[in-house]
N, C-alpha and C positions, 0 to 999 in steps of 0.2 A: 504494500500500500504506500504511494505516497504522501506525503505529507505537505500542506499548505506551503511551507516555508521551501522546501527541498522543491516546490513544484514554481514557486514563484521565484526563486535565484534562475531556474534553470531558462523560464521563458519570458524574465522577465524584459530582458534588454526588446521584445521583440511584440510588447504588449502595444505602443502609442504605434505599430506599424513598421516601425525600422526594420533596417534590413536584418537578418540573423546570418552569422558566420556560416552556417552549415545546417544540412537537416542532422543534423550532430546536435547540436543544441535543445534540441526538443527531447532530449535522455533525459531518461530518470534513474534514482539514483543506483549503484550497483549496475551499470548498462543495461537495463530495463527500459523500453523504451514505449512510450504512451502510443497509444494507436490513434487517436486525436486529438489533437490540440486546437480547440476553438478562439476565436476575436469576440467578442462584446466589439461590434462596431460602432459605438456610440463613441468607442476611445479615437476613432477616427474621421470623426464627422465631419471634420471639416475640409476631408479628403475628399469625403464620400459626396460633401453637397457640388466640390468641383467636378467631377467624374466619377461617376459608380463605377461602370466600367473596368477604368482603368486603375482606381484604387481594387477592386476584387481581385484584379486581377496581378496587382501585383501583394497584395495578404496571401494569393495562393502562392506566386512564387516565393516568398520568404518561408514557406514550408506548414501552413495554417490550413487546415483539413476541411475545418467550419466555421461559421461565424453565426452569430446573432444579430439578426437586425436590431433595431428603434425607429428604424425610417427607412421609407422605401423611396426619398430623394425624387417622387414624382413619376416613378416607374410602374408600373404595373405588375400584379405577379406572375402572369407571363415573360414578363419580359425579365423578372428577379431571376425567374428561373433559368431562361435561356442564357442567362451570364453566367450565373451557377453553374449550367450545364459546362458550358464551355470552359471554365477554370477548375474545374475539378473540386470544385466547394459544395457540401452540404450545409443547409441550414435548417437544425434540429427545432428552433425557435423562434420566437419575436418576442418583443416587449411591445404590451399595447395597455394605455392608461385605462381604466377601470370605464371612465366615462365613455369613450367610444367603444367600449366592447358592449357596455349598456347601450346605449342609441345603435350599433348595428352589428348585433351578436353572428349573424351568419354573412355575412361580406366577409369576414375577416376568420371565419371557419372554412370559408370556401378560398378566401386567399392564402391560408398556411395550407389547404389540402393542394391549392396548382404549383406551390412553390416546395412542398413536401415536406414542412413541415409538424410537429409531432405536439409541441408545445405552442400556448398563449399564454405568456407569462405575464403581470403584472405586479410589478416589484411592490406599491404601498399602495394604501387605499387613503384616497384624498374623496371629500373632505376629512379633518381628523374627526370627526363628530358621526362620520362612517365604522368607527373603526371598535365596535361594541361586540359583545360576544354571537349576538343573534345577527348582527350585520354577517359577522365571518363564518356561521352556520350556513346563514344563506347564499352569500357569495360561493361555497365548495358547495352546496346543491346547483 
């Protein structure tokens, strides 16, 4: 198993996007080597709002397997996919804030199903005054 610390020395230089010396770098520790290593691309957003494209495309050549959206930069998930497709990147998830998954629960059930993803994650529940025990009963039904 690795460990938090042993996992973030290892991929750390390669998290805001820079280049990584080698698919060398993505080791864990005792030459164990993770089978993927995903981006949270929100660390490179303001890659992504210049060129999706060409930012995916170059997260896959630094040696990054998957990523996570936050934004789809105006793209459609056809077209999330087809870049996907073409860089060799899966994306197991999104981040989508609570409010827009309330006002359009299946757009975006059908947008993770074209882009193939598995997860809708929503990291907090805004407003705080949401965030009671019967809130969070209901939100996992």
């Amino acid at each position: 198993m690795v460990d938090r610390r042993d996992f973030v020395t290892t991929v750390g230089a390669g998290i805001a996007g820079a280049g990584l010396a080698s698919a060398g770098c993505a080791r864990a520790p005792q030459g164990r080597r993770l089978a993927d290593v995903g981006l949270q691309l929100y660390t490179v957003r303001w890659a992504m709002a210049e060129n999706v494209e060409r930012t995916l495309a170059r997260v896959a050549e630094v040696g990054y397997t998957q990523v996570e959206f936050e934004n789809f930069f105006g793209r459609t998930p056809a077209q999330i996919r087809a870049t996907l497709d073409d860089t060799g990147l899966t994306a197991p998830a999104t981040h989508v804030p609570l409010a827009r998954l309330e006002d359009d629960w299946d757009a975006h059930v059908d947008a993770a199903a074209t882009i193939g993803m598995q997860y809708l994650v929503y990291a907090w529940i805004e407003p705080e005054e949401r965030r009671t025990i019967g809130d969070y009963y209901g939100f996992a039904e």
